[in-house]
N, C-alpha and C positions, 0 to 999 in steps of 0.2 A: 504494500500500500504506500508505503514510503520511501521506494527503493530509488527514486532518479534526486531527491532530493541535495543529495553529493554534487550530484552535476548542475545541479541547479544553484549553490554555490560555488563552483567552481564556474560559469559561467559569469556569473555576478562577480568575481573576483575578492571571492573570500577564502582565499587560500588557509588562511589562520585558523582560522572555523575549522575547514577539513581535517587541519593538522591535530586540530582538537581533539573533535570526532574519532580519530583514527584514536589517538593517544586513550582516551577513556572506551573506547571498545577494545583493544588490545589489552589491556587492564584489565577488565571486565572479564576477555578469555584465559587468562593466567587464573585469575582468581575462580573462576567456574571449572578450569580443571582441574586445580588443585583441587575443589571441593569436591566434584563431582565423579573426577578417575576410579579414585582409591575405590570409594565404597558400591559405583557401577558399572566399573570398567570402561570400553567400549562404546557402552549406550551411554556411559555419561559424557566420552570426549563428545558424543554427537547432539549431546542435550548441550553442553558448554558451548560447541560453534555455533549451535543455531542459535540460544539465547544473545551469543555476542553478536552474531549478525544482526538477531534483530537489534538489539541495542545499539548497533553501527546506525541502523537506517533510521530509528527514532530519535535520538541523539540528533541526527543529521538534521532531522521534521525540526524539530526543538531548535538549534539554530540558526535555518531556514524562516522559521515564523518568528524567530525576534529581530534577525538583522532584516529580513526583507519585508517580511508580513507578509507571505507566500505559502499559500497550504496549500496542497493536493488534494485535497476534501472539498466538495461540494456537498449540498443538500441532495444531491441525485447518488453521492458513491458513496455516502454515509448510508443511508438506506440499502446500497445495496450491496455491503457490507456486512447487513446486520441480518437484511433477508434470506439473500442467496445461502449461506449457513445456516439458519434457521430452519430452510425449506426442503436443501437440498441432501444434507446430514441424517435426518431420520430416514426416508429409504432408503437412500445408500448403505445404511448402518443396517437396516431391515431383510435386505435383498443379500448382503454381503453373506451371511450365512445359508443362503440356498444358491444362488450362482457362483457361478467361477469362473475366472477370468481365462481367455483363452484368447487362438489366433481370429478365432468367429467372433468371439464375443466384444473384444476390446473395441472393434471398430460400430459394436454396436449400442454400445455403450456408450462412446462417443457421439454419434448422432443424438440418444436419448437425451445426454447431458445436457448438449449443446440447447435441443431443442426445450428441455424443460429448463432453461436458465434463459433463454427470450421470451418463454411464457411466464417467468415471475417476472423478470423486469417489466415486460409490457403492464402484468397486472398492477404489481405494487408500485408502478411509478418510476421506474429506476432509470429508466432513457432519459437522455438529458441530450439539447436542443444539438454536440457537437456529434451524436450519434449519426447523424444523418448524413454525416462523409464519408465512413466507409460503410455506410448503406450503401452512398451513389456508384464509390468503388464495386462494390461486387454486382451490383444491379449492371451496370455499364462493361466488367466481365462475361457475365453471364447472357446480356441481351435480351433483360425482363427487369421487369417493375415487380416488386416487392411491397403491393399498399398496405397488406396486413400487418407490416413492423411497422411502416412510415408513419402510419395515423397515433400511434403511440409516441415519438416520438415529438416533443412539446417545440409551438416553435420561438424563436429567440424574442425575447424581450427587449 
């Protein structure tokens, strides 16, 4: 959710910032494997990277919105943020103990995903007005209009 935020002060010419960032997540992964090695081996070096990762990229949010006043978050990917896991979590987690993933399945899995994660964005709201460019992209691929996303789609204020 917050992973281009680096770039986006690196962009702005906050070099110091990064230097920050970097310093207090490298920190972060010393200290998380020290904690976390000993007593789960393995699964904790990968619980320590991923915590420091994220704490890389939040870190980064965090000096991003003081020096700039720049978030990544709108009203539209707050929502659906909160949705798409909300919605999509319980069957997957339901399903996961009767199917199995395979060379057949994965691809169809994929389609279902896809398709059930534009039917909660359309329902709960979660398009937002800049959705409608790579509609035009794949519509203009494809050589068809696509109305049934489009109308979801809110248009710019």
């Amino acid at each position: 959710m917050a992973g281009y935020c680096q770039n986006a002060l690196s962009g702005l010419g906050y070099t110091r910032s990064i230097l920050a960032v970097n310093v207090i997540s490298a920190v972060a992964n010393i200290v998380l494997n020290v904690l976390l090695i000993p007593r789960y081996g393995i699964v904790g070096a990968a619980a320590a990277s991923a915590l420091s990762f994220a704490t890389l990229n939040w870190v980064a949010f965090a000096f991003l919105y003081r020096v700039a006043g720049i978030s990544p978050f709108s009203r539209y990917t707050v929502k659906m943020y909160v949705f798409l896991p909300l919605l999509l979590f319980p069957p997957a987690f339901a399903l996961s103990s009767t199917v199995s993933l395979s060379l057949l399945t994965i691809p169809l899995f994929g389609v279902v995903a896809g398709l059930a994660t534009l039917v909660i964005c359309a329902v709960t709201g979660c398009f937002q007005p800049e959705d409608e460019i790579p509609l035009e992209l794949i519509e203009g691929r494809l050589g068809v209009r696509i109305p049934y996303i489009r109308r979801y789609i809110p248009d710019e204020n």
